[in-house]
Backbone as CSV, one residue per row, in Angstrom:
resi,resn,N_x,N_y,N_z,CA_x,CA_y,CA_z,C_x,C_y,C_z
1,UNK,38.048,-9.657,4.534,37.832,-10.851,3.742,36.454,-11.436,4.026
2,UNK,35.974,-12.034,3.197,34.593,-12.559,3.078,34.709,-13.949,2.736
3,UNK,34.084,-14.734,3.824,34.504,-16.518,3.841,33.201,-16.809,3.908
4,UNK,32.758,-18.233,3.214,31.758,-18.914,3.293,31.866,-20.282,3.127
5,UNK,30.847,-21.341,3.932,30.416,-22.526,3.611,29.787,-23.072,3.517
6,UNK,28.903,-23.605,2.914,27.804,-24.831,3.122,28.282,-26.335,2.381
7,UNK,29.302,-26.972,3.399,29.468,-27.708,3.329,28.743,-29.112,4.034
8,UNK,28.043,-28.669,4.804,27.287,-28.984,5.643,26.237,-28.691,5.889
9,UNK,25.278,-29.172,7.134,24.154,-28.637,7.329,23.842,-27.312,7.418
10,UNK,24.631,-26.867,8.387,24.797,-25.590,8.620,25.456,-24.710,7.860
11,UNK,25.234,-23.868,7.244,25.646,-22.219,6.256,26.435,-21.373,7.247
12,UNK,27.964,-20.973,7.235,28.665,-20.299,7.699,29.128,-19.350,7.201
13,UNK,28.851,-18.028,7.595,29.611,-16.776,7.059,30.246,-15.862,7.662
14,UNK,31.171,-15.757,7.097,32.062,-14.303,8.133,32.906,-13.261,7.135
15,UNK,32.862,-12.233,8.095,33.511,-10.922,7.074,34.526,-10.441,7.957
16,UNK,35.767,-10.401,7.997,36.968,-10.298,8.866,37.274,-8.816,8.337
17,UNK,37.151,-7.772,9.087,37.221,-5.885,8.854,38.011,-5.804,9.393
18,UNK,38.446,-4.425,9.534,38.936,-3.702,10.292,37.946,-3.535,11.617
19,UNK,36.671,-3.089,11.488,35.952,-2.885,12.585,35.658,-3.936,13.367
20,UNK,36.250,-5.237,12.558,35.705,-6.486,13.373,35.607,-7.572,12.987
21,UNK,34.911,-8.943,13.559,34.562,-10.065,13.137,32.767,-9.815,13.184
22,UNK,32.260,-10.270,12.042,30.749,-10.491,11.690,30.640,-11.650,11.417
23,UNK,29.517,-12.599,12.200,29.138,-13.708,11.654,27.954,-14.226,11.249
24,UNK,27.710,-15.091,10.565,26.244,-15.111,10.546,26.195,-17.103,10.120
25,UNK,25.254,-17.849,10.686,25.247,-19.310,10.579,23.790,-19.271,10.611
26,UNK,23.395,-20.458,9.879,21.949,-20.272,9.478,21.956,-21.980,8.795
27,UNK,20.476,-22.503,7.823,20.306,-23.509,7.823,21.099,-23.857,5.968
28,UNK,21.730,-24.857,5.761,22.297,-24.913,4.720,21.248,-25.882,3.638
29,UNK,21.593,-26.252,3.069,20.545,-27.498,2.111,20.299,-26.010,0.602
30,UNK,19.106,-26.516,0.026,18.442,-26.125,-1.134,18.418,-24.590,-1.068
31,UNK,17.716,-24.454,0.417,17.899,-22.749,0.947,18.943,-21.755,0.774
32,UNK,20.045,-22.485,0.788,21.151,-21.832,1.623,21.628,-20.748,-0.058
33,UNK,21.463,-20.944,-1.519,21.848,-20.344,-2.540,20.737,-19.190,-2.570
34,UNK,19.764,-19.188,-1.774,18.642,-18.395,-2.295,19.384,-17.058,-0.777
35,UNK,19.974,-17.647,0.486,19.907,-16.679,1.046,21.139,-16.282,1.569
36,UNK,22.280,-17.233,1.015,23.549,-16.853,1.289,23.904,-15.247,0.679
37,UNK,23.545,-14.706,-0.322,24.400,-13.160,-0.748,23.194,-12.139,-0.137
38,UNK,22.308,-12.418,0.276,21.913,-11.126,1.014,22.390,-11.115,2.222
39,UNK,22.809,-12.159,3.320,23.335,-12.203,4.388,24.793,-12.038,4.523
40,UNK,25.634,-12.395,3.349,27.151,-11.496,2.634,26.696,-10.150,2.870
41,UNK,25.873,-9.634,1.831,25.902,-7.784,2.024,25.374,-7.549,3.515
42,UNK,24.581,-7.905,4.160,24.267,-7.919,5.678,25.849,-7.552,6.451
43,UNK,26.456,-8.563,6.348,27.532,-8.984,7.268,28.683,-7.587,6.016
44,UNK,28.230,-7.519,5.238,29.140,-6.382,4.772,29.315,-4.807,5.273
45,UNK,27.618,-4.647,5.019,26.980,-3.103,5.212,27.458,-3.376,7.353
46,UNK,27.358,-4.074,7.787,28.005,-4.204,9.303,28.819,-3.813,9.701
47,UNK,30.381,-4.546,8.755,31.605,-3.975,8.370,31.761,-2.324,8.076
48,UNK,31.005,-1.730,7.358,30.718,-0.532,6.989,32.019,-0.922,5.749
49,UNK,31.734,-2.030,4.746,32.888,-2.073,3.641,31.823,-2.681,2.724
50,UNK,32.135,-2.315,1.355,31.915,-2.551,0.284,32.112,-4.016,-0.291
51,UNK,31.833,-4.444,-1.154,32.499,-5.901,-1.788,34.083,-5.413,-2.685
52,UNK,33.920,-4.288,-3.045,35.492,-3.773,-3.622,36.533,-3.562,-2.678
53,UNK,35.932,-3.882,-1.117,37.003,-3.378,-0.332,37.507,-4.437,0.094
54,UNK,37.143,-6.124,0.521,37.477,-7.039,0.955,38.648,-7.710,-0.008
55,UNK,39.786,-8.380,0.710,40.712,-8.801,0.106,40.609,-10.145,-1.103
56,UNK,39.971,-10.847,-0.572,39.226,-12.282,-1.405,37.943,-12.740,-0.780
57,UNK,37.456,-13.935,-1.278,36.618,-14.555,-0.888,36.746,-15.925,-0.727
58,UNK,36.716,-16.184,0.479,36.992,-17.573,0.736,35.749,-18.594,0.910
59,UNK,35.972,-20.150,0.406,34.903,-20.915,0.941,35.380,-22.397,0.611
60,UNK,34.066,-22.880,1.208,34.898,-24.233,1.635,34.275,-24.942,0.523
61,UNK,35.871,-25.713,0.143,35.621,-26.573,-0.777,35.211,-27.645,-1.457
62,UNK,35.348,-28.245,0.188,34.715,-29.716,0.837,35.939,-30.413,1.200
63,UNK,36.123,-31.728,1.520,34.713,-32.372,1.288,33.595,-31.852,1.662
64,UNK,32.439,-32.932,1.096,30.874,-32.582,2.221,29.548,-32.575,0.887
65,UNK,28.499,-32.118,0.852,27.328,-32.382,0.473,28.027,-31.643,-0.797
66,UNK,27.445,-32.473,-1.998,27.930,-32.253,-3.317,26.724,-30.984,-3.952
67,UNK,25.504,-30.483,-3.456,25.192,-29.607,-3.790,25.763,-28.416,-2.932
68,UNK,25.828,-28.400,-1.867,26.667,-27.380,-0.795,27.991,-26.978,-1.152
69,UNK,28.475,-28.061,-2.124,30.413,-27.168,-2.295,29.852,-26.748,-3.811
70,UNK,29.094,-27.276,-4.612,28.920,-26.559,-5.591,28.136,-24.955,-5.664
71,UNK,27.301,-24.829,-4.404,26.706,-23.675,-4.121,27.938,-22.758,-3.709
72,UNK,28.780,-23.226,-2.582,30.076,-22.495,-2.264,30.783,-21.657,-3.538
73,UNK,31.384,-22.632,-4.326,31.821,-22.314,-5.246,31.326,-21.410,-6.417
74,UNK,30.377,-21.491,-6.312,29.409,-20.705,-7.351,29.733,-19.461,-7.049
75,UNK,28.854,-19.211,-5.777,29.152,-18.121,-5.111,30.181,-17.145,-5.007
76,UNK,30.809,-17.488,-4.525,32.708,-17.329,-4.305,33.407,-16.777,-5.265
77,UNK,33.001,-17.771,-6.745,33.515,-17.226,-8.044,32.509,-16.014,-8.610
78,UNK,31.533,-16.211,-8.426,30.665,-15.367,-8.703,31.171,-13.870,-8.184
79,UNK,31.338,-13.567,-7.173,31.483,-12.027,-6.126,33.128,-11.653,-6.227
80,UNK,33.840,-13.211,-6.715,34.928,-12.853,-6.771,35.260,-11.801,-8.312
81,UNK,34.782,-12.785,-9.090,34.726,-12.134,-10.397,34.005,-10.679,-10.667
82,UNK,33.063,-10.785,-10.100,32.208,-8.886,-9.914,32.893,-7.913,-9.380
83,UNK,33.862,-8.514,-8.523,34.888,-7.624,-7.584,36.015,-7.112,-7.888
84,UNK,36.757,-8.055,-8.716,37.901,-8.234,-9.275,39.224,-8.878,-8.256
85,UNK,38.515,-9.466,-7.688,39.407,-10.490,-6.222,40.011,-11.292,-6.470
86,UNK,40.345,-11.794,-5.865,40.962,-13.828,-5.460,39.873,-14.280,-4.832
87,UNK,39.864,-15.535,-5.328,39.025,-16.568,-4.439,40.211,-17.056,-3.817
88,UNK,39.660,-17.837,-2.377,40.718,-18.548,-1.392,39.937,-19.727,-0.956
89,UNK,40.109,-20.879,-1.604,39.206,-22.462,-1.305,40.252,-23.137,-0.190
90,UNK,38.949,-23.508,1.018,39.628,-23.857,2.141,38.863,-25.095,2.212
91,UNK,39.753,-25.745,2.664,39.347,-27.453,3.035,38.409,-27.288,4.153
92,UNK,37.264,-27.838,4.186,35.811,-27.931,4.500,36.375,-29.089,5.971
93,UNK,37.188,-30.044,6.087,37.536,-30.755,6.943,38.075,-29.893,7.879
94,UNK,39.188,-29.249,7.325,39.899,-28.005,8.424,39.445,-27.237,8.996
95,UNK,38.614,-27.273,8.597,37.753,-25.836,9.438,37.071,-26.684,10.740
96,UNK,36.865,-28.338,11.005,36.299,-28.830,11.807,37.538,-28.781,12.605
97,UNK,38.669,-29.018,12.704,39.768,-29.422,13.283,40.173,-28.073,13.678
98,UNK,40.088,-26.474,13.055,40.032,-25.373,13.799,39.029,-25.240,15.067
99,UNK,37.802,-25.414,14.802,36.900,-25.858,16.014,37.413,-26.730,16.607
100,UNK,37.595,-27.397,16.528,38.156,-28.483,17.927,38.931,-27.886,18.430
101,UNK,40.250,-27.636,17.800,41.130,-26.848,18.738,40.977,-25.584,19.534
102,UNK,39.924,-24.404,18.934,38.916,-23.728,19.803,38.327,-24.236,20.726
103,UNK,37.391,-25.670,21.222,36.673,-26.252,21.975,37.733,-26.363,23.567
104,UNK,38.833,-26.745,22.467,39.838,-27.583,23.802,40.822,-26.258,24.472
105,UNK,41.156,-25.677,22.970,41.436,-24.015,24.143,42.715,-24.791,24.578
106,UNK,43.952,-23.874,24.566,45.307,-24.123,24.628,45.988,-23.886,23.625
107,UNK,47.236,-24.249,23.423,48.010,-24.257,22.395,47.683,-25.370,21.415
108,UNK,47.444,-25.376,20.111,46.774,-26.133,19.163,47.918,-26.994,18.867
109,UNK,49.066,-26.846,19.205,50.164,-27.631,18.440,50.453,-28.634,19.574
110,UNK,50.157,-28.394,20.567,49.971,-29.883,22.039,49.031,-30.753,21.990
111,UNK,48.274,-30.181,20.523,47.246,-31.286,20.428,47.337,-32.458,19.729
112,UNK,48.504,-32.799,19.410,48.668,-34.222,18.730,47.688,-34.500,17.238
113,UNK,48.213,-35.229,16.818,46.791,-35.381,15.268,45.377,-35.505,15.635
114,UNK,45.096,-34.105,15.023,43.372,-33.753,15.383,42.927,-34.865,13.635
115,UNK,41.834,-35.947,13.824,41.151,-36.574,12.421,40.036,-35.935,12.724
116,UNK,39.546,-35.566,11.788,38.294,-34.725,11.266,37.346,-36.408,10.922
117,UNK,36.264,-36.383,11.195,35.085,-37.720,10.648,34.535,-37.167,10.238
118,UNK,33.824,-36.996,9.093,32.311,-36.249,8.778,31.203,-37.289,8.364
119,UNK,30.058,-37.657,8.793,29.196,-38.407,7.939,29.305,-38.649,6.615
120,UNK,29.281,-39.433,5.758,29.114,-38.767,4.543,28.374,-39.399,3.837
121,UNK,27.687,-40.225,4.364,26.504,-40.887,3.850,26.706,-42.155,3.920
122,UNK,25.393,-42.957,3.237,25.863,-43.883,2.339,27.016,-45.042,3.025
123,UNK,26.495,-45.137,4.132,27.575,-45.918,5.462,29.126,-45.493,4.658
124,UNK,29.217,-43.969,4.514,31.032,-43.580,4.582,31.460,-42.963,5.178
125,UNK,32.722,-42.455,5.238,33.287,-41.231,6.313,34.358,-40.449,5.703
126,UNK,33.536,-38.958,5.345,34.611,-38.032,5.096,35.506,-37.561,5.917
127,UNK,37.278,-37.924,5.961,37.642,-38.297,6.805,39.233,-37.499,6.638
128,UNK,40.318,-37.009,7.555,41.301,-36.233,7.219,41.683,-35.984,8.542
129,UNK,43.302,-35.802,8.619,43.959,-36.078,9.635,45.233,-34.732,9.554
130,UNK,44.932,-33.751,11.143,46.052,-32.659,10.501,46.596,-32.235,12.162
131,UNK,47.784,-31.654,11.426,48.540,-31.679,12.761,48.795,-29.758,12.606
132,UNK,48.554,-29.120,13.891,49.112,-27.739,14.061,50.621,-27.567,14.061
133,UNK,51.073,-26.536,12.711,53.299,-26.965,12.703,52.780,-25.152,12.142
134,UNK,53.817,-24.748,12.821,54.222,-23.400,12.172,53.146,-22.059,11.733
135,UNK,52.369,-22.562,13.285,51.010,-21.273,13.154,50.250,-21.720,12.125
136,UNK,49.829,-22.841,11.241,48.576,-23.578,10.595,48.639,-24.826,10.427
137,UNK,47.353,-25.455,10.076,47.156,-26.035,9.898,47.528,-27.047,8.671
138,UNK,48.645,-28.122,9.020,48.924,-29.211,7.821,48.425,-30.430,7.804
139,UNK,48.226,-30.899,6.646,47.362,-32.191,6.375,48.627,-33.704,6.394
140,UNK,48.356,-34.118,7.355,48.977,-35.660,7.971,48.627,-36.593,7.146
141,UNK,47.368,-36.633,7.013,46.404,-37.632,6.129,45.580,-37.074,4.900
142,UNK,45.614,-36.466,3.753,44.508,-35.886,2.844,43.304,-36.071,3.000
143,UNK,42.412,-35.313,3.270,41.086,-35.641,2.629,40.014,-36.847,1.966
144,UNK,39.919,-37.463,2.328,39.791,-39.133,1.594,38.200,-39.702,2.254
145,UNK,37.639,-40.068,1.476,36.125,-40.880,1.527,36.317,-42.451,2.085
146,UNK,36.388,-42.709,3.184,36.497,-44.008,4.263,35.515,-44.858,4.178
147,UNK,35.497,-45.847,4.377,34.437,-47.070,5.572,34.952,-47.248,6.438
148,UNK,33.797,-47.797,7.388,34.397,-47.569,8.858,35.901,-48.035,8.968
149,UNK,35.725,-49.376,8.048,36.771,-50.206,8.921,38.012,-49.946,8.589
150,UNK,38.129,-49.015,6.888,38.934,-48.681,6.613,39.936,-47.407,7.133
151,UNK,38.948,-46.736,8.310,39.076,-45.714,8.778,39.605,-45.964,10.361
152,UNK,38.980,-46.982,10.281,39.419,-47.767,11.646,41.326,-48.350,11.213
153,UNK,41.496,-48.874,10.342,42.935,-49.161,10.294,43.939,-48.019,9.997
154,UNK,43.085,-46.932,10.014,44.504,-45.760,9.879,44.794,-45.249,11.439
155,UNK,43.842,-45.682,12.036,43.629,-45.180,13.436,44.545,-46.280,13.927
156,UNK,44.619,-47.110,13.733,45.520,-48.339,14.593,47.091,-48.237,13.933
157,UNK,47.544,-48.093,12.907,48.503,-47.562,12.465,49.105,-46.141,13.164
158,UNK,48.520,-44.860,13.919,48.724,-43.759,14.332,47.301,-43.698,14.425
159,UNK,47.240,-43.941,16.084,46.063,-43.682,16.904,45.770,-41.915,16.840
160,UNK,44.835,-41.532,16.898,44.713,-40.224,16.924,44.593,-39.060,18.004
161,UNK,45.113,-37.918,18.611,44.735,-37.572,19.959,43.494,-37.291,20.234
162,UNK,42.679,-36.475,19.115,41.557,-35.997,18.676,41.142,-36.208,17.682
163,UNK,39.035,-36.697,17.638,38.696,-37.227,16.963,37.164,-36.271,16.883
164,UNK,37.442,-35.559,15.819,36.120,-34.517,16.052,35.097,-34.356,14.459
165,UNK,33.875,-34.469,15.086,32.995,-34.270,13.827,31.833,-35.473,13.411
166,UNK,30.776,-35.092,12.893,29.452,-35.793,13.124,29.677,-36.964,12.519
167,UNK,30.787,-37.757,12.132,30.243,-39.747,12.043,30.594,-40.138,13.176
168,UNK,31.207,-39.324,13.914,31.183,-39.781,16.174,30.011,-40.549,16.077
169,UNK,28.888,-39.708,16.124,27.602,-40.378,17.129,26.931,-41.375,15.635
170,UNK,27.064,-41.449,14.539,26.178,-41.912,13.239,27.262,-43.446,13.459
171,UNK,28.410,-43.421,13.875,29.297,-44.712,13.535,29.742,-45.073,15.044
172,UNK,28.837,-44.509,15.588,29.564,-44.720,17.137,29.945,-46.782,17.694
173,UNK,28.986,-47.288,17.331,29.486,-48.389,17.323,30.359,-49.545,16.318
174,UNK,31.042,-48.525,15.506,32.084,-48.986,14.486,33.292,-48.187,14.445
175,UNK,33.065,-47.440,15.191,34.686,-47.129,15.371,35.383,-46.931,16.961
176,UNK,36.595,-47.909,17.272,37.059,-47.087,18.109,38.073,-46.394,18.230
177,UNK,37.570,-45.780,18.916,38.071,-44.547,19.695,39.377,-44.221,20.100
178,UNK,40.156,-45.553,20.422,41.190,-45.582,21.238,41.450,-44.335,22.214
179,UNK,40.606,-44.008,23.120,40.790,-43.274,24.281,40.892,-41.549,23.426
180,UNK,40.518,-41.597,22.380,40.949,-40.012,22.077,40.065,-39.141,22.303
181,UNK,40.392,-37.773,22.477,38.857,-36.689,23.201,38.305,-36.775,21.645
182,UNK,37.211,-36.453,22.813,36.094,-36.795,21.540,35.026,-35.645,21.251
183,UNK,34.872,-34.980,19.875,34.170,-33.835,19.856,33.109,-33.847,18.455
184,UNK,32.015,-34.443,18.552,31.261,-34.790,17.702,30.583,-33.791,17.208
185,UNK,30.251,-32.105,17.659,29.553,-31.503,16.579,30.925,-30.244,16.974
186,UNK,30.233,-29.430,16.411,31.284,-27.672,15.683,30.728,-27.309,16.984
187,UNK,31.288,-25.875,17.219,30.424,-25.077,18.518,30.631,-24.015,17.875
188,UNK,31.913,-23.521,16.928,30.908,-22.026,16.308,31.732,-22.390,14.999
189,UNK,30.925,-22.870,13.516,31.658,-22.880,12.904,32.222,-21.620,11.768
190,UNK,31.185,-20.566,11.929,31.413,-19.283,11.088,32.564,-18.518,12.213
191,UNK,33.132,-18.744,13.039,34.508,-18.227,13.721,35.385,-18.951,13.239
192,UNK,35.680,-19.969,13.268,36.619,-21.267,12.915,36.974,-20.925,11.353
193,UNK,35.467,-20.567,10.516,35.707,-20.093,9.095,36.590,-18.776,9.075
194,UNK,36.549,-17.920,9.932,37.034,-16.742,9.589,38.527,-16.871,10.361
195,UNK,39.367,-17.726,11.028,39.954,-17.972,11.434,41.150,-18.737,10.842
196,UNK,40.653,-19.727,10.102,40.817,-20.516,9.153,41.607,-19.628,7.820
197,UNK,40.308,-19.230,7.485,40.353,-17.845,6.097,42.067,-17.124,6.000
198,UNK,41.849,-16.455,7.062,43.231,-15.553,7.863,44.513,-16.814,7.950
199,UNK,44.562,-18.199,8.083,45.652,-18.399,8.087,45.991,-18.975,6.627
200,UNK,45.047,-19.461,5.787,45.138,-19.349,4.393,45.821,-18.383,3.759
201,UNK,45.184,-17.495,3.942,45.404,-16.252,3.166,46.843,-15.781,3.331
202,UNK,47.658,-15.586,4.659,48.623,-15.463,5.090,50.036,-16.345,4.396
203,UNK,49.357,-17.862,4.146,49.859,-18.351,3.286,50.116,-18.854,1.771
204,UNK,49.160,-17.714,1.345,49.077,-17.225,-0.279,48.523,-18.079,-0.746
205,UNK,47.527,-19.120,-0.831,47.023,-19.730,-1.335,45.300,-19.208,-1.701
206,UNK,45.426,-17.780,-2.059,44.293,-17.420,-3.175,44.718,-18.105,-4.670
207,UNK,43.555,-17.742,-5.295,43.983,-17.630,-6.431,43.221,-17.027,-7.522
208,UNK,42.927,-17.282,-8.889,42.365,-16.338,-9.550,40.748,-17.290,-9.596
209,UNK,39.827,-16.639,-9.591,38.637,-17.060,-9.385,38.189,-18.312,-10.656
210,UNK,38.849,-18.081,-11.882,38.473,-19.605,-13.094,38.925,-20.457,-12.207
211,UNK,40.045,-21.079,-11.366,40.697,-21.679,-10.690,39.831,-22.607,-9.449
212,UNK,39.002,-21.779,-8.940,38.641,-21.983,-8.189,37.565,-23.372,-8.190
213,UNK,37.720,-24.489,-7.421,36.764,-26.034,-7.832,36.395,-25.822,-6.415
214,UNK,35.487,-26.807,-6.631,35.056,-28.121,-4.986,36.455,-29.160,-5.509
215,UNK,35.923,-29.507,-4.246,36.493,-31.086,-3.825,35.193,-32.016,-3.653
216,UNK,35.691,-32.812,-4.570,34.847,-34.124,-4.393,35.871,-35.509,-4.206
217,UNK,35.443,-35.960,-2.984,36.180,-36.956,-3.070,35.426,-38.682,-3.377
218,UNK,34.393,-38.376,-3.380,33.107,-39.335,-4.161,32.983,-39.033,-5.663
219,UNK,34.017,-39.345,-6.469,33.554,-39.079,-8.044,33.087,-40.327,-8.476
220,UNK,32.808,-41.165,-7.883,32.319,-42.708,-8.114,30.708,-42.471,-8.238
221,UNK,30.364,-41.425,-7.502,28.530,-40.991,-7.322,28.228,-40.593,-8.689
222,UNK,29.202,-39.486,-8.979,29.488,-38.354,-10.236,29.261,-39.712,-11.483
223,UNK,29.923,-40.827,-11.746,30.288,-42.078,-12.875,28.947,-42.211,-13.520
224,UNK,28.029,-42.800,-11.710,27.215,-43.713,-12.251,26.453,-43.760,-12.894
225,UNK,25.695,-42.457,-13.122,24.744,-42.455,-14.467,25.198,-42.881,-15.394
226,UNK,26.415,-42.525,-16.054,27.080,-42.181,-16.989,27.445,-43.901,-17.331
227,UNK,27.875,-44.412,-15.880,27.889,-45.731,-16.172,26.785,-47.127,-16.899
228,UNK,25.828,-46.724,-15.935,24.430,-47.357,-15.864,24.168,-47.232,-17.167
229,UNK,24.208,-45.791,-17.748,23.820,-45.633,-19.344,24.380,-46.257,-20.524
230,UNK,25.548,-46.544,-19.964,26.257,-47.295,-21.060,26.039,-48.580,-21.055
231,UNK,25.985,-49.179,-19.764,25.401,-50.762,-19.514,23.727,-50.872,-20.632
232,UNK,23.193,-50.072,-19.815,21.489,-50.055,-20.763,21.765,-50.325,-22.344
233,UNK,22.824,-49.076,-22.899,22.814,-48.920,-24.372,23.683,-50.382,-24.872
234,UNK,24.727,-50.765,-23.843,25.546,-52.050,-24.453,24.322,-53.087,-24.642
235,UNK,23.659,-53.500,-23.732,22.446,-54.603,-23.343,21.048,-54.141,-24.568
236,UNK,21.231,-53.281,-25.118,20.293,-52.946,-26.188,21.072,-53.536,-27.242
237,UNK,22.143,-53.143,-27.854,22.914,-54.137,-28.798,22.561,-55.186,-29.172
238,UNK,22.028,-55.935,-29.970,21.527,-57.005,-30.450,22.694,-57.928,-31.167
């Protein structure tokens, strides 16, 4: 299987073979569409497998940078469709909360509700809350675009055990903590992707590549032109 993300800063890729795990992480932004599919066939020709031989293609859906899940997706559908595959869209939060539970090492299901924080600009917090039940990963809390404080009252309602991912150090003095370990960046996130991938997949949630979206959980960004324009054209009205 062939997984990808640039949901983030960082560009994550992995190709899960028979001969192995291949990874490759590199810089994400504007770059990342120009050099994500030669570093796919890289991490392929490695494998010693073809793009006809991999089961789907997975990538993350987001949340996270609204040009990065649209590059994902592009992609994804793109190689899926040339191939004749499944795409497999994995929550871009989960894959932080697989790293954590890698970081901390143990049994993932003693870990109490891992919340994912992500920066997300714009003083917000892409934000999601999941608990390890039955060998994967389930969502406690969905996916959801926060302010601090609003993020702060889900935490006081069901304090969290673990609190991992970059609005740690960007909101550090607006949120607390309530004593939970604390893990503010990834440490390998193209393992976590291919890790991730495998327990997806296991639980049949490919699907046929038209199917395949981002997640945006900021469609309020998506409005405002659209809004603004209509204000301009109403205020022209005489």
């Amino acid at each position: 299987m062939l997984a990808l993300d640039t949901s983030t800063e960082t560009m994550a890729l992995a190709l899960i073979s028979p001969a192995g795990l291949f990874t490759h992480e590199g810089e994400s932004g504007a770059k990342s569409s120009s050099h994500m599919v030669p570093q796919l066939m890289k991490l392929l020709a490695a494998g010693g497998l073809q793009l006809a031989d991999v089961d789907a293609i997975a990538f993350g859906r987001g949340p996270g940078a609204f040009t990065g899940l649209r590059t994902a997706c592009a992609v994804a559908q793109g190689l899926a469709f040339g191939a004749g595959k499944p795409a497999l869209p994995l929550d871009s939060l989960m894959l932080v909360a697989e790293d954590a539970a890698a970081q901390l090492g143990g049994d993932p299901a003693a870990l109490g509700t891992v919340w994912v924080a992500m920066d997300a600009r714009m003083q917000e917090i892409y934000a999601a809350g999941y608990r390890w039940q039955g060998g994967h990963w389930q969502a406690v809390a969905e996916p959801g675009l926060y302010g601090p404080e609003a993020l702060q009252q889900c935490w006081r309602d069901e304090p969290p055990a673990v609190i991992a991912g970059s609005a740690l150090p960007v909101f550090a003095g607006l949120l607390d903590t309530q004593g939970a370990r604390l893990l503010p960046a990834c440490a390998a996130r193209a393992p976590s992707l291919a890790r991730l991938a495998l327990q997806q997949w296991a639980l049949g949630l490919a699907v046929d590549p038209a199917l395949a979206l981002p997640v945006y959980v900021r469609d309020k960004v998506a409005h405002t032109t659209a809004e603004r324009e209509a204000q301009r054209n109403a205020q022209a009205v005489p």
